[in-house]
N, C-alpha and C positions, 0 to 999 in steps of 0.2 A: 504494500500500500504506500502510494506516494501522497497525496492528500485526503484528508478525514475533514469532510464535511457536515459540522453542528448546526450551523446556519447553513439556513439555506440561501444559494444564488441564484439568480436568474436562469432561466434553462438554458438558453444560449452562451450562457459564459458558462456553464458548468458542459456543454457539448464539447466547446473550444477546449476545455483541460480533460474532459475526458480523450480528444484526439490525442494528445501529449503525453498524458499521465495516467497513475493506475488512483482513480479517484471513488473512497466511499461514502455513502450516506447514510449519517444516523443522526436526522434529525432529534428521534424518538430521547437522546440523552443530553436534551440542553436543561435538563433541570434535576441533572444527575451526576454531578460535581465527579461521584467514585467513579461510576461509569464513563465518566470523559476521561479520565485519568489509565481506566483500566484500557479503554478502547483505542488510544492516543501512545501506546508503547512502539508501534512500528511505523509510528507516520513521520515525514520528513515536512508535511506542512499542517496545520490546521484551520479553519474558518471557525472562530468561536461566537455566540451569543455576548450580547453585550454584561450580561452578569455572569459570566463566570470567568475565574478570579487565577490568572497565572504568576504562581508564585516560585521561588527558588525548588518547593518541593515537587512542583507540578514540572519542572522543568526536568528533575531527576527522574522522574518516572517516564520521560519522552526521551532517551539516547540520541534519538536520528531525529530530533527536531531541527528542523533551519528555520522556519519560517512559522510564526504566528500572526492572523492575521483576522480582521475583524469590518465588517458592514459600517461600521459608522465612527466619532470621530475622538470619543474619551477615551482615556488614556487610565482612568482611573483605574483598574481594577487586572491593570498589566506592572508585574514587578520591571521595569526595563532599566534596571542597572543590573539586575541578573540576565536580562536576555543580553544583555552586551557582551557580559562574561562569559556567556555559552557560544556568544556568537550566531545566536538565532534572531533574524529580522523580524523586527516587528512593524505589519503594516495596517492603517491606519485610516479607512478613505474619510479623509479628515474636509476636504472641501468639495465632496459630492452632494452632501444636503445645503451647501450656501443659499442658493434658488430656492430651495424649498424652505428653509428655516426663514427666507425673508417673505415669504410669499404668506408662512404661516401669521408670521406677527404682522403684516399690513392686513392679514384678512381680523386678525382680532381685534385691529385698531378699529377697523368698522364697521367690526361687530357690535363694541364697544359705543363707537359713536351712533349707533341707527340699531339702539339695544331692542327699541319693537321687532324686529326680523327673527328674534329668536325665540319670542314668544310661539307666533305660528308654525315654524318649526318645531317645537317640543308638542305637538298635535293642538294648540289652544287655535283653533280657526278663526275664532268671533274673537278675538284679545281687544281690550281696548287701544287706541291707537295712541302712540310715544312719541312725541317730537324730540326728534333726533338732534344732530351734528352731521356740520360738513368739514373734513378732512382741509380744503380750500382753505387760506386764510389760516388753518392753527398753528399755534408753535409745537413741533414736536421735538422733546428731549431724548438722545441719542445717548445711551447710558452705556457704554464700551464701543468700543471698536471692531470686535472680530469682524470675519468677513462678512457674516450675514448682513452685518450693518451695512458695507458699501453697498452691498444689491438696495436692501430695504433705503438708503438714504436717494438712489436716482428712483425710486419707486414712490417714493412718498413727494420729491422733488417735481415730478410727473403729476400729481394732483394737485399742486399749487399749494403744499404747507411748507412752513420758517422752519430753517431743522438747526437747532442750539446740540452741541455735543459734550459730554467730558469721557474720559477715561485715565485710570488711577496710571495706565501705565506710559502714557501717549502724551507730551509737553505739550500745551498749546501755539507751540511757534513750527509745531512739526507741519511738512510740507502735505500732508492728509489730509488735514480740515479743508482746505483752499480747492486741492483735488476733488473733495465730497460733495465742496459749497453745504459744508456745516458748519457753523459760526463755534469756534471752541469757547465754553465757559467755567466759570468755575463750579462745583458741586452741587454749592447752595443756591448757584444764580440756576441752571438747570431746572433743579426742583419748586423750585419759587416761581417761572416765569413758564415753562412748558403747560401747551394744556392736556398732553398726554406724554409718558414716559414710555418709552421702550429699553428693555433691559437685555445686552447681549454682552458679559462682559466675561471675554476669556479669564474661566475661575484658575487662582490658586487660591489655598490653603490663609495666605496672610487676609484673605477678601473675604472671611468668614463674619457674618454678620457686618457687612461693609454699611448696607443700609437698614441704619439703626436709627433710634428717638433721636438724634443730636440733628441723621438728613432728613426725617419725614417732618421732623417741626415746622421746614420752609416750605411745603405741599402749598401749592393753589390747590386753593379747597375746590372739592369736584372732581378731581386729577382724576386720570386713566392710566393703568400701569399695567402693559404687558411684556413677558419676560422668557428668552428658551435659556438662559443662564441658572445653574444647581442653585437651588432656594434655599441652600445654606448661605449665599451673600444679602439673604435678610433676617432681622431680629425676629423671630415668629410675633416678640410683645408689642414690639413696635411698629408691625404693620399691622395687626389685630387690630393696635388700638388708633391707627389712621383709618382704616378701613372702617369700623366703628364712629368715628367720631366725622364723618364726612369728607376728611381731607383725601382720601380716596376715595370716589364712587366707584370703582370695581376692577378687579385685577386678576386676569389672566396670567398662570402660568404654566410653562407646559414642562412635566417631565418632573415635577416634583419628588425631591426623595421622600422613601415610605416613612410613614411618622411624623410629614412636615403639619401635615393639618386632621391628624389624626383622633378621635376619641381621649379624652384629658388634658389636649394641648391646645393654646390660648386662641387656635385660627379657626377648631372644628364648625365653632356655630358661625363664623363671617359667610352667610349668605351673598355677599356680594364679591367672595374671591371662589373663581375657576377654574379647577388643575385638571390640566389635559396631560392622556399618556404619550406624551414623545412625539405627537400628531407633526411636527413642524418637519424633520427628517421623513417621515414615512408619504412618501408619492412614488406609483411608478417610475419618473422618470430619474430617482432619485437614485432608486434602488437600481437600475438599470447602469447609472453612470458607478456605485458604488459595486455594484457586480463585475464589472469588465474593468474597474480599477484592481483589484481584488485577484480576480483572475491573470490580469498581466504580469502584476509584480510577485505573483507566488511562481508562478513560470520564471520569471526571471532569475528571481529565488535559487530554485530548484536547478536551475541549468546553470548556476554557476558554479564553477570546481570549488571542492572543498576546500574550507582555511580562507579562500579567497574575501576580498571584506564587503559587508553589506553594508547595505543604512539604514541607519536608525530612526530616522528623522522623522519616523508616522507621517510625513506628507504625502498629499495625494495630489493627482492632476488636476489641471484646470475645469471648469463643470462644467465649459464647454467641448473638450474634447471630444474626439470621437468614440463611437461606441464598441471600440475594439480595442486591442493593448498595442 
């Protein structure tokens, strides 16, 4: 066996490596940690689910591993200062949901703004009618950089809204803003002055609880907050208690870790926050560019002589590339 296949790929990129390779499928063990482990001892590559967790131990148990390799774009849940030490690549299709992670947050922005639309969806026919918001005209706050933001920043640009930005890691004198035609601000002018926030802020570990009671203080009351960044970069207390107290009307996030707004914790009863599972990455054509990235670089992987060196660098191709490696 040369690849073991957890996740599933697209059937054509999984054709393309069956030409090539001797490739198995067991979807059936993405939720069977031993089972991956047990069934991963002769494989030279793998395609894993985004929760399951490769560690120094899970590496001992794979000999002829080169290649690990994963549908979407965290990183979290791969030890990769061990995979370096084995010399096993880890890949990463880290900007195949760009398009779709923006497409998702401009569609909850207005959803958000034109919130009667969701009533008659959720089956209420007769709802009464919501006067909404128009996108045109608003200042929309730009709360990181990653890449989803530059798509969503010419997308929202295209509607006719002010786009103000910060990011904790990005100077305001960087040549970006100007490129994006986002006006860089500072934290508090952001929050203060947007009339809807978007949150896409490549997490580390230091941005835990990043926005807490000291930034929702400066909320224009009303705000709109939607987010595909881990909901560990907010205070559960202090967004409760905006979300509760009006300075958020309602906040969308998608992909929330379990337990963020869970039964005992301060956000369970905030009827006006929305945790969507992962929806912003998951589109056809998402999966389709993240399949044939996936597939190329395990091939390449695979065909290079032993010892020789890989990369680490979990980057993936452009989201426009073609649909072949």
């Amino acid at each position: 066996m040369d690849i073991l296949l957890i996740e599933r790929l697209q059937p054509e990129a999984v054709a393309w490596l069956e030409a090539r390779h001797a490739v198995e499928h067991r979807p059936d063990l993405a939720t069977d940690p031993a089972g991956i482990r047990a069934a991963c001892r002769e494989a030279r590559a793998i395609v894993l689910p985004r929760k399951a967790v490769v560690t120094r131990d899970f590496l001992s148990a794979a000999p002829r591993l080169r290649a690990v390799a994963r549908m979407h774009a965290d990183t979290d849940n791969t030890d990769l200062e061990a995979c370096r030490e084995r010399d096993v690549r880890v890949i990463h299709a880290r900007t195949a949901h760009v398009r779709s992670n923006a497409e998702f947050l401009l569609t909850a922005l207005l959803m958000l703004y034109r919130r009667g639309i969701g009533l008659p969806l959720s089956g209420q026919r007769h709802a009464d009618i919501r006067v909404g918001r128009e996108l045109n005209g608003s200042t929309i706050g730009l709360l990181g950089l990653a890449p989803a933001a530059h798509t969503l920043a010419l997308l929202l640009r295209s509607l006719g809204a002010r786009l103000i930005g910060y990011d904790p890691a990005v100077h305001r004198s960087s040549p970006v803003w100007s490129r994006l035609k986002v006006e860089p601000v500072s934290l508090y002018e952001l929050v203060a002055f947007a009339d809807a926030v978007s949150v896409q802020v490549m997490y580390a570990s230091r941005y835990q609880g990043f926005v807490n009671e000291r930034v929702l203080a400066h909320c224009k009351p009303g705000q709109y907050w939607v987010g595909i960044s881990r909901s560990a970069l907010f205070e559960p207390i202090a967004l409760s208690q905006a979300l509760a107290d009006g300075r958020i009307e309602a906040c969308v996030l998608d992909g929330a870790e379990a337990g963020f707004a869970s039964r005992g914790t301060p956000l369970h009863e905030a009827e006006n926050l929305y945790l969507t599972p992962r929806l912003g990455s998951h589109t056809r054509e998402a999966r389709v560019r993240a399949s044939w990235y996936v597939a190329g670089r395990i091939h390449e992987a695979l065909s290079q002589p032993a010892g020789a060196r890989t990369d680490h660098d979990v980057s993936a191709s452009p989201i426009d590339a073609p649909l072949c490696p």
